[in-house]
C-alpha atoms as a printed R data frame, in Angstrom:
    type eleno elety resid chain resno       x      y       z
1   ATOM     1    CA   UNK     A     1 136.831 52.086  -2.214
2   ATOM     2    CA   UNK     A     2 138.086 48.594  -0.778
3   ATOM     3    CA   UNK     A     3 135.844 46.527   0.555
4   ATOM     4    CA   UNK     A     4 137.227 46.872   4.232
5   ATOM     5    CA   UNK     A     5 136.032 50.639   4.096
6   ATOM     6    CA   UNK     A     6 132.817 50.187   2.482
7   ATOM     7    CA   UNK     A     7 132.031 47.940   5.490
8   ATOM     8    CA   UNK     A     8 132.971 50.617   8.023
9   ATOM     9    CA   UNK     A     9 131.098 53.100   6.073
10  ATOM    10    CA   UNK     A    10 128.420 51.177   6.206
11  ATOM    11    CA   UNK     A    11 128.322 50.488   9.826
12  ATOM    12    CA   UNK     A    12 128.937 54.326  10.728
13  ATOM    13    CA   UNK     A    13 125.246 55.049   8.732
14  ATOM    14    CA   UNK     A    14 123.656 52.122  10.066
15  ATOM    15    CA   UNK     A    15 124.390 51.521  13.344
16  ATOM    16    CA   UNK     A    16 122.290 54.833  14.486
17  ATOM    17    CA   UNK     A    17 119.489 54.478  12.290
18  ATOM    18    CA   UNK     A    18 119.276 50.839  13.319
19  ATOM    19    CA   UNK     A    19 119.331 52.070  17.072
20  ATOM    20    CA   UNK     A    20 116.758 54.372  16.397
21  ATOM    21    CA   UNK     A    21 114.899 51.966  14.935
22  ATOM    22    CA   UNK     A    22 115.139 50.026  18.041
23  ATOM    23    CA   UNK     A    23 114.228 52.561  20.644
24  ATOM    24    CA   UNK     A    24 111.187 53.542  18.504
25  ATOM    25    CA   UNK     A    25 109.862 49.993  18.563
26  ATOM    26    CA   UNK     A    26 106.359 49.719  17.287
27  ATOM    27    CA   UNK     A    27 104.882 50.244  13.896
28  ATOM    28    CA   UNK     A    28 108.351 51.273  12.621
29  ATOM    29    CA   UNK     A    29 109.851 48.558  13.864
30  ATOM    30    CA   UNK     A    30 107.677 46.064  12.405
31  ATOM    31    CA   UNK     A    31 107.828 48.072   9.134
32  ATOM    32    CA   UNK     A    32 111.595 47.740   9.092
33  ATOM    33    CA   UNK     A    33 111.021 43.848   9.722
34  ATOM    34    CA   UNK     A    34 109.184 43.490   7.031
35  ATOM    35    CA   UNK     A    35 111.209 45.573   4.821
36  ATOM    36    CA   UNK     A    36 114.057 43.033   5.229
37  ATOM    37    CA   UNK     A    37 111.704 40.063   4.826
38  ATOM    38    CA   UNK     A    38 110.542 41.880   1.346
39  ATOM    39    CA   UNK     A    39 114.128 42.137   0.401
40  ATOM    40    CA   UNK     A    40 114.875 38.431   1.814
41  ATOM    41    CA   UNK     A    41 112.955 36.427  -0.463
42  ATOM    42    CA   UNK     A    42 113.079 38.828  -3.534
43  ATOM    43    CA   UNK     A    43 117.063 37.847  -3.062
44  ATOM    44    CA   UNK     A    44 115.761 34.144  -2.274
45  ATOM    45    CA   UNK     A    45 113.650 33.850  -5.541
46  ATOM    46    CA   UNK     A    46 116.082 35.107  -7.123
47  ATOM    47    CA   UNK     A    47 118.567 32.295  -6.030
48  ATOM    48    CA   UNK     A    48 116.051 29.620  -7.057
49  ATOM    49    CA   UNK     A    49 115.641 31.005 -10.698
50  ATOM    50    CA   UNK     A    50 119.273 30.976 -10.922
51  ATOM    51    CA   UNK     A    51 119.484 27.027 -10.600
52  ATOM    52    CA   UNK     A    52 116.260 26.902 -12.458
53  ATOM    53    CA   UNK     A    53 114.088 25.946  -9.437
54  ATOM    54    CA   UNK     A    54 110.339 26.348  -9.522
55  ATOM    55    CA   UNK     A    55 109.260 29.127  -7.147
56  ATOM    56    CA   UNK     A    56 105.995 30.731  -6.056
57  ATOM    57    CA   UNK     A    57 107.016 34.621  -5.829
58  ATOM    58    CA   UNK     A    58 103.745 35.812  -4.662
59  ATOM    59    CA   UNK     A    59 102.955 33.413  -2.312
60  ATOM    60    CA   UNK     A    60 106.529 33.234  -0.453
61  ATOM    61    CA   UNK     A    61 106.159 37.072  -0.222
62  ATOM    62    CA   UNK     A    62 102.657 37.124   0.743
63  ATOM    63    CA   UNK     A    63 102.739 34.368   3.580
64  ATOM    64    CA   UNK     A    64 106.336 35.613   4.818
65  ATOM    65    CA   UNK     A    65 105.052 39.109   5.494
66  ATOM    66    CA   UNK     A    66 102.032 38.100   6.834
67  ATOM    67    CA   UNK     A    67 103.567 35.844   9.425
68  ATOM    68    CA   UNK     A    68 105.687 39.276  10.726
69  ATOM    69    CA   UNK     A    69 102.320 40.970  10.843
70  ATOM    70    CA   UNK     A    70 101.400 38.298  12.926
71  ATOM    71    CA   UNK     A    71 103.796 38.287  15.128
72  ATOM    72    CA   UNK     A    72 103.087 41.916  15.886
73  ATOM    73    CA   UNK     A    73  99.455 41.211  16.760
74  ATOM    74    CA   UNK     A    74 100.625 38.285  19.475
75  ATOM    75    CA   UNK     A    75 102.350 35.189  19.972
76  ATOM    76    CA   UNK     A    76  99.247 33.356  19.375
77  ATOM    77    CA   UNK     A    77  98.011 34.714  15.920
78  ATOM    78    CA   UNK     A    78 101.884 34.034  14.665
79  ATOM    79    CA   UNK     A    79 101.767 30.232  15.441
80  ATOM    80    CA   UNK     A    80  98.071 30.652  14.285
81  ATOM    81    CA   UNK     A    81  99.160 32.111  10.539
82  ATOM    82    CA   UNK     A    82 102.331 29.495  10.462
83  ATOM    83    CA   UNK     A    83  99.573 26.664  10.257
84  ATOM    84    CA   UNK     A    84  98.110 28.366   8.037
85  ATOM    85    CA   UNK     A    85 100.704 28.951   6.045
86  ATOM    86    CA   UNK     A    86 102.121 25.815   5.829
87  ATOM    87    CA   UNK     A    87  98.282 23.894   5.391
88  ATOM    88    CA   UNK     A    88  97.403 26.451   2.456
89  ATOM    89    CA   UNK     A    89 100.659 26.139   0.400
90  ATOM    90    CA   UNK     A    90 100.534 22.536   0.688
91  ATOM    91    CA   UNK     A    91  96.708 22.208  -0.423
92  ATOM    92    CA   UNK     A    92  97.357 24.760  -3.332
93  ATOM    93    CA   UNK     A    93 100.413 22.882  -4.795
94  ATOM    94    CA   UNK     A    94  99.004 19.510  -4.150
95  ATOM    95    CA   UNK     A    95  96.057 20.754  -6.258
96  ATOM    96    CA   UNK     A    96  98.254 21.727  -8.720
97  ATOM    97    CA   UNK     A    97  99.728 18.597  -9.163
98  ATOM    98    CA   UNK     A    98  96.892 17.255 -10.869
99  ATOM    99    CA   UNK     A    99  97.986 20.352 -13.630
100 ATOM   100    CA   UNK     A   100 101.352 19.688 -14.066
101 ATOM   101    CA   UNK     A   101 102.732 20.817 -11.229
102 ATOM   102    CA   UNK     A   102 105.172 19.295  -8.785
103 ATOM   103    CA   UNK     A   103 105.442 19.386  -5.304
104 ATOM   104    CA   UNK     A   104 109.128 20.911  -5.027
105 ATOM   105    CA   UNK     A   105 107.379 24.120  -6.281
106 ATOM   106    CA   UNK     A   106 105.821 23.549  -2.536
107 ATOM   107    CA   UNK     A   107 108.795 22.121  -0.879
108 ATOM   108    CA   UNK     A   108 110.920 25.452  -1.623
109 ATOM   109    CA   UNK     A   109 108.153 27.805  -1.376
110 ATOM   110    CA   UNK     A   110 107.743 26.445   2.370
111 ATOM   111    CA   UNK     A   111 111.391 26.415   2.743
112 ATOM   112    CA   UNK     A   112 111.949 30.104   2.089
113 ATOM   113    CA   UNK     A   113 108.772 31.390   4.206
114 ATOM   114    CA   UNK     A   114 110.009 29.319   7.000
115 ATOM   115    CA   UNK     A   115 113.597 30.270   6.440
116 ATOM   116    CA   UNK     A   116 113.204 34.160   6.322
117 ATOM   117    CA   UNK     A   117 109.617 35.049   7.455
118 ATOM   118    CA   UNK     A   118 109.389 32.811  10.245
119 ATOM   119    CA   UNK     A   119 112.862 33.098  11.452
120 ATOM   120    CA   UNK     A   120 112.704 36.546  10.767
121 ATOM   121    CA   UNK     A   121 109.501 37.399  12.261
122 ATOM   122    CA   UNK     A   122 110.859 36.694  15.838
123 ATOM   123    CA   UNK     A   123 112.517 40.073  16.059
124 ATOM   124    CA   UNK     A   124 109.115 41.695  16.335
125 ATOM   125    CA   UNK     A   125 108.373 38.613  18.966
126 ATOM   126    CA   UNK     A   126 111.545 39.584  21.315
127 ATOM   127    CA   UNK     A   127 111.278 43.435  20.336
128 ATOM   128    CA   UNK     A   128 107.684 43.105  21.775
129 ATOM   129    CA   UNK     A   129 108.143 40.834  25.231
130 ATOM   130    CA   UNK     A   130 107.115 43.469  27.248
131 ATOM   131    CA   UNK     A   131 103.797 43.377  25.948
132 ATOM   132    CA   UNK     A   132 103.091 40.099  28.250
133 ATOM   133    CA   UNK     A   133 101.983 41.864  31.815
134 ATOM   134    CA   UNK     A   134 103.838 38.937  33.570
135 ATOM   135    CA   UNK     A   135 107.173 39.763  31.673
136 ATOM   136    CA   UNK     A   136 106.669 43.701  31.897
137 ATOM   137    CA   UNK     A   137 105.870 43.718  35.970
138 ATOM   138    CA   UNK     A   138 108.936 41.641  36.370
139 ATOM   139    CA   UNK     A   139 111.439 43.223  34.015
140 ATOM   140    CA   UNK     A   140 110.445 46.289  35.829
141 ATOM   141    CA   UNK     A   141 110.336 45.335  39.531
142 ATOM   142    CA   UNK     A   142 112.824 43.249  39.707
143 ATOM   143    CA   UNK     A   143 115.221 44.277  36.723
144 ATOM   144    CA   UNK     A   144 114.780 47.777  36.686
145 ATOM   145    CA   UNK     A   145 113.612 47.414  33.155
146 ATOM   146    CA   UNK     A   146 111.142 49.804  31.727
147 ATOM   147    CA   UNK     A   147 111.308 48.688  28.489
148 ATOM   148    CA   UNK     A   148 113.035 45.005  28.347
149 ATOM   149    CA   UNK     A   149 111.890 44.106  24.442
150 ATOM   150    CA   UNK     A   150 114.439 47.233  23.400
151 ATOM   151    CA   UNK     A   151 117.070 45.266  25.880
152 ATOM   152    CA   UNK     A   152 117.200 42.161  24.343
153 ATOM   153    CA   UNK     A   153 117.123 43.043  20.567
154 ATOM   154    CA   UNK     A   154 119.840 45.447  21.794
155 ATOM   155    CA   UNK     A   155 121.687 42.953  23.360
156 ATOM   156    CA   UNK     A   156 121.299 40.281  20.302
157 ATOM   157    CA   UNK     A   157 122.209 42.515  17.956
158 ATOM   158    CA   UNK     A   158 125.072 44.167  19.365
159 ATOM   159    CA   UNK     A   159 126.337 40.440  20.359
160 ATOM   160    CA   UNK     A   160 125.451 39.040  16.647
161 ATOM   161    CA   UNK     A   161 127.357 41.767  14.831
162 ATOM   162    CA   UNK     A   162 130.358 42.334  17.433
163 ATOM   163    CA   UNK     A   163 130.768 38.580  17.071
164 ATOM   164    CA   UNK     A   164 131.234 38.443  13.004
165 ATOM   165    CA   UNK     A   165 133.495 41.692  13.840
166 ATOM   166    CA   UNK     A   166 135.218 39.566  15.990
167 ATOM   167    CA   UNK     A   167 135.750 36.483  14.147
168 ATOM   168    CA   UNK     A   168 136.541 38.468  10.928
169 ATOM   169    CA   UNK     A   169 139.592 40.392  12.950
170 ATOM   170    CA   UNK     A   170 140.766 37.136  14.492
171 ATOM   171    CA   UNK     A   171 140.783 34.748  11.734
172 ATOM   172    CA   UNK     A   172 142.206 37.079   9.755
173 ATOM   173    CA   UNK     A   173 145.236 37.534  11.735
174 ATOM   174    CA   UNK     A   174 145.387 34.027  13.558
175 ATOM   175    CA   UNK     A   175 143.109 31.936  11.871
176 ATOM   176    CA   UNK     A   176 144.958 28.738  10.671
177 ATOM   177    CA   UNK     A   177 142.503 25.546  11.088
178 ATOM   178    CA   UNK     A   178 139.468 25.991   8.909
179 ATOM   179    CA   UNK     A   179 136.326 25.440  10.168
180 ATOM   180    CA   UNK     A   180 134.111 24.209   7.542
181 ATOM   181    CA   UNK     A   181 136.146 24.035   4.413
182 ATOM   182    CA   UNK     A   182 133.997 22.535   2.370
183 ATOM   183    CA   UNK     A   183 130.933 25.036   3.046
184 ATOM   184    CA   UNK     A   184 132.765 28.270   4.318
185 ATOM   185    CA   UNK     A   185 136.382 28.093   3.037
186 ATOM   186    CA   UNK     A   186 136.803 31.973   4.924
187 ATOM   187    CA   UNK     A   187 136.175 30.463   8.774
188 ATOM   188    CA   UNK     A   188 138.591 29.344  11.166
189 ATOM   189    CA   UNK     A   189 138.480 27.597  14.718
190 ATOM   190    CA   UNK     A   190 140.471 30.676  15.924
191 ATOM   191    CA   UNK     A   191 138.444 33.018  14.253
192 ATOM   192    CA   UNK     A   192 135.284 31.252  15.940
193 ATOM   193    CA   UNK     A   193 136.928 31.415  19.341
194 ATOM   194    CA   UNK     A   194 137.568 34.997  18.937
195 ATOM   195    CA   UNK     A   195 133.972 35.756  17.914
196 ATOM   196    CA   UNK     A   196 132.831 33.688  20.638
197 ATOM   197    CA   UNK     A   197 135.293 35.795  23.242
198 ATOM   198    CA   UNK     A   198 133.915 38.929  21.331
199 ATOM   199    CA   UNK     A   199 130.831 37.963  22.059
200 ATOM   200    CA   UNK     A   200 130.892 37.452  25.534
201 ATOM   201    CA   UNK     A   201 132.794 41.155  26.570
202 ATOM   202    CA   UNK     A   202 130.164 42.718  24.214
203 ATOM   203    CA   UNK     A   203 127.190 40.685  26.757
204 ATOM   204    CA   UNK     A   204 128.826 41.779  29.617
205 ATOM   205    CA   UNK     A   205 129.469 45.347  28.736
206 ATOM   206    CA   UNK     A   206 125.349 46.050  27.214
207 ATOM   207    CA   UNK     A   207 124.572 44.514  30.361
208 ATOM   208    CA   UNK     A   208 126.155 46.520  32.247
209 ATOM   209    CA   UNK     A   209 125.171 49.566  30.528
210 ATOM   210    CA   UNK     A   210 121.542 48.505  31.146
211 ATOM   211    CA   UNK     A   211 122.305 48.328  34.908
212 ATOM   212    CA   UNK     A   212 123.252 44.650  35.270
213 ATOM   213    CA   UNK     A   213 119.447 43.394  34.571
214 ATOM   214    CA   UNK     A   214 121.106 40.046  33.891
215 ATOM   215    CA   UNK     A   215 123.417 37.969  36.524
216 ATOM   216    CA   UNK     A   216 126.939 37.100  35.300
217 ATOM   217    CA   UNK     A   217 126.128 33.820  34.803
218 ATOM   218    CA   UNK     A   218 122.908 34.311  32.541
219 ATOM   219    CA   UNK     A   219 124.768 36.948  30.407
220 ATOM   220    CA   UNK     A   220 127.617 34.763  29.478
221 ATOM   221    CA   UNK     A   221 125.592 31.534  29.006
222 ATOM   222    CA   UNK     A   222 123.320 33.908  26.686
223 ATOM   223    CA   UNK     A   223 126.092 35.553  24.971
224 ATOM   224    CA   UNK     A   224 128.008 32.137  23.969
225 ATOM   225    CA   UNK     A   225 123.931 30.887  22.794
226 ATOM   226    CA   UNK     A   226 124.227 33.628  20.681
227 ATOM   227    CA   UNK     A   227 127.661 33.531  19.499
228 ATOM   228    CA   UNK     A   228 127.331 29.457  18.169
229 ATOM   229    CA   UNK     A   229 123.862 30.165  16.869
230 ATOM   230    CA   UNK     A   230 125.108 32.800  14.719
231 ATOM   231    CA   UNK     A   231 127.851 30.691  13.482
232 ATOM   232    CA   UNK     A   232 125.388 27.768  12.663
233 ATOM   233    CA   UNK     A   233 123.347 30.481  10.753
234 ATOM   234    CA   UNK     A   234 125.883 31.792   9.053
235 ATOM   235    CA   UNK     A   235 127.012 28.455   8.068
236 ATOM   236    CA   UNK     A   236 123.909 27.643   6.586
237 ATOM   237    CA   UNK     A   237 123.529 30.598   4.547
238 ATOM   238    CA   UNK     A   238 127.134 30.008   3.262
239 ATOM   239    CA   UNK     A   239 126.080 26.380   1.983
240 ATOM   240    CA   UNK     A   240 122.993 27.901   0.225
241 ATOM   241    CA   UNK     A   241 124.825 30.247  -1.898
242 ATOM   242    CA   UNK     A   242 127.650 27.671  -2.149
243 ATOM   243    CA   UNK     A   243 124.415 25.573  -3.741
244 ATOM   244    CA   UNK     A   244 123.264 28.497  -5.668
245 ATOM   245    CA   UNK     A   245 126.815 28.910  -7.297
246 ATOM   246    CA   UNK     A   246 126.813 32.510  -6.130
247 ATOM   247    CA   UNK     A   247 129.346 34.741  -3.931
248 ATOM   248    CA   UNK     A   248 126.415 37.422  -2.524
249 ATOM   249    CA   UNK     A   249 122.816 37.126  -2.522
250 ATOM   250    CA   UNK     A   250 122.587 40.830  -3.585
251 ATOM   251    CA   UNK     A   251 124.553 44.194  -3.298
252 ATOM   252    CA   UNK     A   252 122.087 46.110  -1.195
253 ATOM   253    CA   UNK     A   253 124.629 46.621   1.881
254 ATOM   254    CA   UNK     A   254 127.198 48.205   0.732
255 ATOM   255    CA   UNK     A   255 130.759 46.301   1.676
256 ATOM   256    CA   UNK     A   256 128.205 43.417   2.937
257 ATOM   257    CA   UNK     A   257 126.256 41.759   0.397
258 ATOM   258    CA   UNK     A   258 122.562 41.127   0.269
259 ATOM   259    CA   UNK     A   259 119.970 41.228   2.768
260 ATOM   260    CA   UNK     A   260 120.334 37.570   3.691
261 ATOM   261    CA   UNK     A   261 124.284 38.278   3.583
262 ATOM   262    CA   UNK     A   262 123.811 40.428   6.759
263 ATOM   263    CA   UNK     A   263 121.605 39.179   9.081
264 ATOM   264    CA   UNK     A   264 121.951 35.228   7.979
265 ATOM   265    CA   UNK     A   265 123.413 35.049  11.700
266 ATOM   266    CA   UNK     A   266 120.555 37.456  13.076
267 ATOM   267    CA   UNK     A   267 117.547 35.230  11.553
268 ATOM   268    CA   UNK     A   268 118.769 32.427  13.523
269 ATOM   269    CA   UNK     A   269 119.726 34.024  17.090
270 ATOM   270    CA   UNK     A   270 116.199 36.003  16.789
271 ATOM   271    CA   UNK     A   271 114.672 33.159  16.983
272 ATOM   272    CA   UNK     A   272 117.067 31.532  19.871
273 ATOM   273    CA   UNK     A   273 117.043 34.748  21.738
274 ATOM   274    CA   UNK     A   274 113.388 35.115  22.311
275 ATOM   275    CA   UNK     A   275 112.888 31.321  23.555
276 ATOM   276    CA   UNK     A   276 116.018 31.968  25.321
277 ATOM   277    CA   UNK     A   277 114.267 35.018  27.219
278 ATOM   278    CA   UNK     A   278 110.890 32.944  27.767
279 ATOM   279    CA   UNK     A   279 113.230 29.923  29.436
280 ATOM   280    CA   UNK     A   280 115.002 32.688  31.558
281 ATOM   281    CA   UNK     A   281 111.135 34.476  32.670
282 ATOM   282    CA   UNK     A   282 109.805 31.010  33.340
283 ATOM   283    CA   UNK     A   283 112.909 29.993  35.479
284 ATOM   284    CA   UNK     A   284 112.354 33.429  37.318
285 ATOM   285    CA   UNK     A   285 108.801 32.615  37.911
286 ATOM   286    CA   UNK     A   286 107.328 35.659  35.810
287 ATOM   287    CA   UNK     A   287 105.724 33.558  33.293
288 ATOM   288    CA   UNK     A   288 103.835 29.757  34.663
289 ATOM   289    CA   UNK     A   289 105.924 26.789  33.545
């Protein structure tokens, strides 16, 4: 099977299990999360053994799942267990200096718990906005939004992966200028543009199917946010397996790769799409400035 039909295989099974997902919210939610963090930095550690870097398995693992844990319990206790984090790993390899040790063991080990638990761990953060009374009476009173956490990570996602659709089906047919040659030789300005175009029908149309809880002129400043944020994270995940010497990070997706393959966009526009939704509550006057 070619890889063009693997992909739309793939997407046919997926995209209703991940909706379900969604809807559910929750515990199974936040289980899913950290299924994909689990899978992240196995795929990470596995890119750091491959160029021979040092790397603390347990620890990344440990202190990238806790942080989505974290961010279940409350905005607070996430920031709270980042410090934390990022204090204890440092202590622990500094102390292991004196053994041997070097501090690049710490420098990647932060790296990759920043890079796909924290990042990461913002999904259950914008999945679970309506927790915050201020947010919930407004979405509801003045959106018509019962539940406005399954809104947004609708709306991100649906942008996110409509946008790579697009860009894929527009580079490959116009795309002549490259974009970043020397990191991603596959993108194209044109291909970008149509993501970014892709992008912005896919805001307006979940919008609309939502009842319009957005203005026009939120919706398409939040769906081009999301289009160039995904393009940056893919980017970025392109130059670290360009680093790595390596075409995938794994093979779990079928037709897509690895894990950090598929949502490289997503772990960067999870995180810009839930300050994005705290800028557009405070502007609104649901949450204090």
């Amino acid at each position: 099977m070619s890889n063009f039909w693997q992909r739309i295989l793939t997407a046919a099974i997926a995209v209703p299990i991940l909706y379900a997902i969604f809807r559910i919210g929750g515990i199974i939610y936040l289980l899913f999360i950290m299924a994909l963090i689990l899978f992240g930095q196995i795929e990470f550690q596995k890119l750091l053994r491959s160029r021979n870097f040092p790397d603390e398995k347990i620890s990344g693992i440990a202190f990238s799942l806790l942080l989505a844990l974290s961010a279940y319990m409350g905005y607070l206790y996430f920031m709270m267990t980042f410090t934390g984090a990022v204090v204890l790993i440092l202590v622990f390899e500094l102390w292991k200096l004196r053994e041997g040790g070097t501090v690049q063991r710490a420098g990647v080990t932060l790296f990759g718990v920043i890079y796909i638990g924290w990042l990461l761990s913002h999904a259950i953060l914008l999945r679970d906005i309506g927790d915050m009374g201020a947010v919930r009476e407004f979405a509801l009173g003045v959106q018509g939004l019962k539940d406005p956490g399954y809104f947004y990570i609708f709306l991100t996602v649906a942008c996110t992966f409509l946008n790579d659709t697009g860009a894929y089906f527009t580079g490959l047919r116009l795309g002549k200028r490259k974009l970043a040659p020397a990191i991603s030789p596959g993108k194209t300005v044109e291909g970008t543009i149509g993501g970014i175009i892709a992008c912005i029908l896919t805001g307006i149309i979940v919008n609309y199917g939502f009842g319009s809880p957005l203005n026009s002129d939120w919706t398409i400043f939040f769906s081009i946010l999301i289009a160039v944020t995904a393009v940056f994270g893919d980017l970025v995940e392109s130059a670290i397996k360009r680093g790595a010497g390596i075409k995938d990070t794994g093979d779990i997706v079928p037709g897509h790769g690895g894990v950090l393959d598929r949502f490289d966009s997503l772990m960067f526009v999870f995180p810009v799409s839930y300050y994005f939704v705290l800028v557009y509550y405070i502007s609104g006057g649901a949450i204090p400035g």
